[in-house]
N, C-alpha and C positions, 0 to 999 in steps of 0.2 A: 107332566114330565119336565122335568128341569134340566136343560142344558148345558153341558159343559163349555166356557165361555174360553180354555186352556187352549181351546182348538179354531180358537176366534180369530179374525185378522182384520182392524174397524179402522179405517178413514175417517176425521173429525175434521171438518171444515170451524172456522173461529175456534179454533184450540186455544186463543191465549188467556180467555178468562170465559166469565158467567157460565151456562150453561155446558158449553165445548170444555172448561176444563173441569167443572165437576164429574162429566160425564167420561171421562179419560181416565181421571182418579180411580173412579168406579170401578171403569172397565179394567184397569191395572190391577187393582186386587181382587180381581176374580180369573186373574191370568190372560188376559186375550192381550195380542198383538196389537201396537198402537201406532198409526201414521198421524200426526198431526198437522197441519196445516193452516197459515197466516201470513198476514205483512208482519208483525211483528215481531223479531228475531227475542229480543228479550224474553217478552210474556211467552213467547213458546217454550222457554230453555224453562222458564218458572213451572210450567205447567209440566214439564218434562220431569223435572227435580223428584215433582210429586206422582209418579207413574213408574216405582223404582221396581214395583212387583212386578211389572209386565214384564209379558213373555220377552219384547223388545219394543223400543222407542225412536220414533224415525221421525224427524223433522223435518217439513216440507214449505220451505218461504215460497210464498203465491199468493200474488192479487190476484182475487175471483171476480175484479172488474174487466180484466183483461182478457180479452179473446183467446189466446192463446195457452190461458191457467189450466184450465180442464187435462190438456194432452201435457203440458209442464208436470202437472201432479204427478197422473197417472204412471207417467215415465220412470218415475220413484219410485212407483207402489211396483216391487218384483215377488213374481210368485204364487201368493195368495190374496185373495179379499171375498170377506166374509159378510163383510156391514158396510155400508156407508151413511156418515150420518150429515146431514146437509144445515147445520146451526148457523152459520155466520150470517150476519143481517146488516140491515140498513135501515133507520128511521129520522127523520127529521121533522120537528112541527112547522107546518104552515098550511093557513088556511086556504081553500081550492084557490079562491081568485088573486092568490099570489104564490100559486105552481106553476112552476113555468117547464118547458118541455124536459130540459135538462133536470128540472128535480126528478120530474118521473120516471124517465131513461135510467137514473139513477137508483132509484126505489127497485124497478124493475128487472135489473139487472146483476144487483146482487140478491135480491129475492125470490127471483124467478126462475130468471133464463142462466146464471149461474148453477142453480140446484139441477137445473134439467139436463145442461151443456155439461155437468160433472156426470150427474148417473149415465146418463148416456157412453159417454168415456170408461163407465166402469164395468159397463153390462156387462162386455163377454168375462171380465174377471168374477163375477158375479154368479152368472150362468155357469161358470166351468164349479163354482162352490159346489152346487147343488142344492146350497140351503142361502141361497144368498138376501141378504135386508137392507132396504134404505128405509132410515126413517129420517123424516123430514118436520122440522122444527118450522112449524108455522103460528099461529097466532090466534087469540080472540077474536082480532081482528081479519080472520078470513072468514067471521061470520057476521060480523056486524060492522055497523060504521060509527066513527069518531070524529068530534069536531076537529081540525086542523093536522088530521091524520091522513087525507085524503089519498097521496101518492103511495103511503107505506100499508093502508087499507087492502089498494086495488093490486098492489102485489102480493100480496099474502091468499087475497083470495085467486089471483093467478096461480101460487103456487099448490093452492087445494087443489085447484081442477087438473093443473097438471099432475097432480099425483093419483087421482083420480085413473087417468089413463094409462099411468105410467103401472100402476096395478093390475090392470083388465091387461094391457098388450103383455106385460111379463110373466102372470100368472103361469101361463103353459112352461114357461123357465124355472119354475120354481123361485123367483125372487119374492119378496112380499113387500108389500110399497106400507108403511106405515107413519100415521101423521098426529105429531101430538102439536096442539093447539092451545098454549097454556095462557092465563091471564096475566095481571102483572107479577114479575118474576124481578127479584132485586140484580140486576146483573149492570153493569155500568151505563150501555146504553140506555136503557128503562131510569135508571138515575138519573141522565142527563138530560132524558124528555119528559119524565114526571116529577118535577123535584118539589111538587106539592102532596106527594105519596111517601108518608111514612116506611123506613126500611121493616120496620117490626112488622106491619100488615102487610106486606107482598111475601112471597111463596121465594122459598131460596133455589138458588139453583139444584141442590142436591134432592131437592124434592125431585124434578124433572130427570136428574142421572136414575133415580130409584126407578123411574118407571120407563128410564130405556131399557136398564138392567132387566125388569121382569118382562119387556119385547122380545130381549134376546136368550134369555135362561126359557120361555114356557112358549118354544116352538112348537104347536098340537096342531091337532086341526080345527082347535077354536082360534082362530084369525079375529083380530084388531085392526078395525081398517082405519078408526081413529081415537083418536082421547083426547075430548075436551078438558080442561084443566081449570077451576077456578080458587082467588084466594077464599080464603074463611069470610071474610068479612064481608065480601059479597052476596048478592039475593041468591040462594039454591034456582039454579035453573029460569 
């Protein structure tokens, strides 16, 4: 059964590029309502430009390092919410024995306790849906480990486990917690920490919008609790 998305109302956290705007794009030409959210006032308006189908287009400036971002948003969001999708990231390379606390507060707080401190803020909007979805943009790296990845590792795999739970305690609400976990994806940060990875061999962002889109069009009661995602050129499994 395939979903009408016309009746959709999706919060994108990192709206202004990679992933967050392909997946905006997406969701515009299949009609759903679109809240975006960023520090970046430009890249938003960009990303806006290209979201002309949607139902409607709402702009929401917020750092999600900020304590206060989550109730900021929300305050915006009037009405309805259907989806939340939690993309925005943080990674930087350094190797453990030169992370110091502050890198990992910071790994972990836009990777984490962001993602958590926003769904949470959105439940009861969520709940009142009746069919309400977070899917949550995690990583390869919430299953394995990388050399001088250490800090942006152990947040990703923080953000599994909290979704983990955030699934089990909402079920009875009818939300469904969903986690795609892709490998390398050409999106700016991923350029700016692997820039020994060809753009041609990584997976584009609009691979990842295709398969939020099929999360949200084939609501059944076959549930996806996650999807690992890797490029071609990698070992199958």
């Amino acid at each position: 059964m395939h979903t009408d998305l016309s009746n959709s109302v999706v919060l994108i956290t990192g709206a202004g590029g990679g992933i967050g705007r392909a997946a905006a794009s997406a969701l515009a030409q299949r009609g759903a309502g679109l809240y975006l959210t960023g520090r970046n006032t430009a890249k938003l308006n960009e990303t806006a430009s290209l979201c002309r189908s949607a139902a409607f287009v709402r702009i929401i400036i917020a750092d999600i390092q900020k304590e206060d971002a989550p109730e900021k948003i929300m305050s915006m969001v009037s009405g309805k919410l259907t989806c939340l999708i939690n993309n925005a990231g943080f990674a930087r390379l350094k190797p453990l024995v030169q992370t110091s606390m502050t890198d990992l507060l910071a790994h972990f707080t836009v990777n984490a306790a962001a993602p958590f401190l926003l769904a949470r803020a959105a439940y009861n909007l969520l709940k009142q849906s009746g069919c309400g979805t977070i899917i949550n943009i995690a990583s390869v790296t919430a299953h394995q480990g990388y050399a001088d990845q250490g800090a942006y590792t152990a947040s990703k795999h923080a953000m599994l486990g909290i979704s983990k739970v955030m699934a089990r305690e909402w079920q009875k609400d009818n939300i469904r917690v969903h986690v795609i976990s892709p490998g390398g994806v050409y999106t700016p940060m991923v350029a700016e920490m692997r820039s020994d990875l060809a753009a041609d061999e990584l997976m584009q962002p609009e691979d990842i919008a295709e398969i939020i889109l099929f999360l949200l069009s084939h609501r059944t009661n076959a549930v996806i609790d996650e999807i690992q995602v890797r490029r071609a050129g990698k070992t199958p499994w």
